[in-house]
N, C-alpha and C positions, 0 to 999 in steps of 0.2 A: 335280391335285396338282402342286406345285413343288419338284419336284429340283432347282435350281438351289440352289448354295453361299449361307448369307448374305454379305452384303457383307463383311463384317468378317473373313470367313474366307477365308483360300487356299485356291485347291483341293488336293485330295490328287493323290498320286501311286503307286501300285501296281503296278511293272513291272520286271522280271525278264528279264534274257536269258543265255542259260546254254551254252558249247559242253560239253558232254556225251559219254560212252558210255551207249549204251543197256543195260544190264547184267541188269535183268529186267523181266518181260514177260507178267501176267497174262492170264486169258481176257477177254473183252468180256463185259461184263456190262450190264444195262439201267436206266436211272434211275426213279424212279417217274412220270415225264413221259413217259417211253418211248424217251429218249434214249441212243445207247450212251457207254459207259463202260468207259474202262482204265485201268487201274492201270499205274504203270511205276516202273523204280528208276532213277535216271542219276547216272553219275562222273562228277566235274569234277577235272582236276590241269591246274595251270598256276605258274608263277611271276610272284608281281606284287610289283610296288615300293612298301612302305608306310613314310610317313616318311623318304625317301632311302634304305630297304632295303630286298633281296630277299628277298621269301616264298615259300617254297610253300607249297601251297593244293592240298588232296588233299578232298575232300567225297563223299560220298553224298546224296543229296535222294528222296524219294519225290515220286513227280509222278502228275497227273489227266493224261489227254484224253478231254473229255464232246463229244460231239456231232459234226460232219463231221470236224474233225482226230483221230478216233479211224481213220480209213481210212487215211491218210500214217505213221500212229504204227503199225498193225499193218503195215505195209510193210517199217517199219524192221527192217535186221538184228540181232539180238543182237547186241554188240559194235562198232556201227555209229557213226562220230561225228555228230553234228547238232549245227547250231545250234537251238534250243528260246527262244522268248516265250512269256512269258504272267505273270501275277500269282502273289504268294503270300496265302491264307487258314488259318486256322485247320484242321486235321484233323477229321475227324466224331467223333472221340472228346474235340477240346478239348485233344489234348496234342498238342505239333509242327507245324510248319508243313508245309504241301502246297503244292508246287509247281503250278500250274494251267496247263498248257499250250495257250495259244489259237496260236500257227504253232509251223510248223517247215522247216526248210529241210537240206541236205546242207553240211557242212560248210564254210564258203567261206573258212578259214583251218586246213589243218590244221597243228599243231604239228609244229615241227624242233627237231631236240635241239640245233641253235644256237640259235635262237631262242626267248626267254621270252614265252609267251603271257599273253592278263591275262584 
């Protein structure tokens, strides 16, 4: 079988990287593969420049980690900031997007109330 794009087509792009508070924190749960599974909630606040103006940008996101980054994700502390990768899909219900988080890392920018983060 050939996955490759037709010629005619660009490839797509599906990638998301998010500095976050971890804010909620389900149990590990098991896929029907047999892989673990977390549910999480994460905050983002930051000010970014849209148009030559400043925004803030206050969000909440529901987010997945299926599989080994579900062990780095139960580590994290409630309240904790990270950096978070990974794509957005469709929710299992069809309504809202999920967050799908394949890394994660400890925050390697955290925000100063001088400093606007984007």
């Amino acid at each position: 079988m050939n996955t490759a794009a037709a010629p005619d087509q660009a490839p797509s792009l599906n990638r998301m990287v998010l500095t976050a508070q971890l804010v909620e924190r389900g149990a590990v749960r098991y896929t029907p593969a047999g892989l673990p599974a977390l549910d999480l909630v994460l905050q983002h606040q930051s000010t970014v420049t849209e148009d030559g103006q400043p925004r803030k940008v206050s969000l909440e996101i529901k987010a997945l980690a299926i599989g080994a980054i579900t062990r780095p994700a139960m580590a994290l502390a409630l309240g904790s900031l990270s950096d978070f990768a990974g794509f957005l899909a469709s929710a299992r219900n069809g309504r809202g997007l999920l967050f799908h988080i394949t890394s994660l890392s400890p925050c390697a920018h955290p925000p100063s109330a001088s400093a606007p983060t984007a």
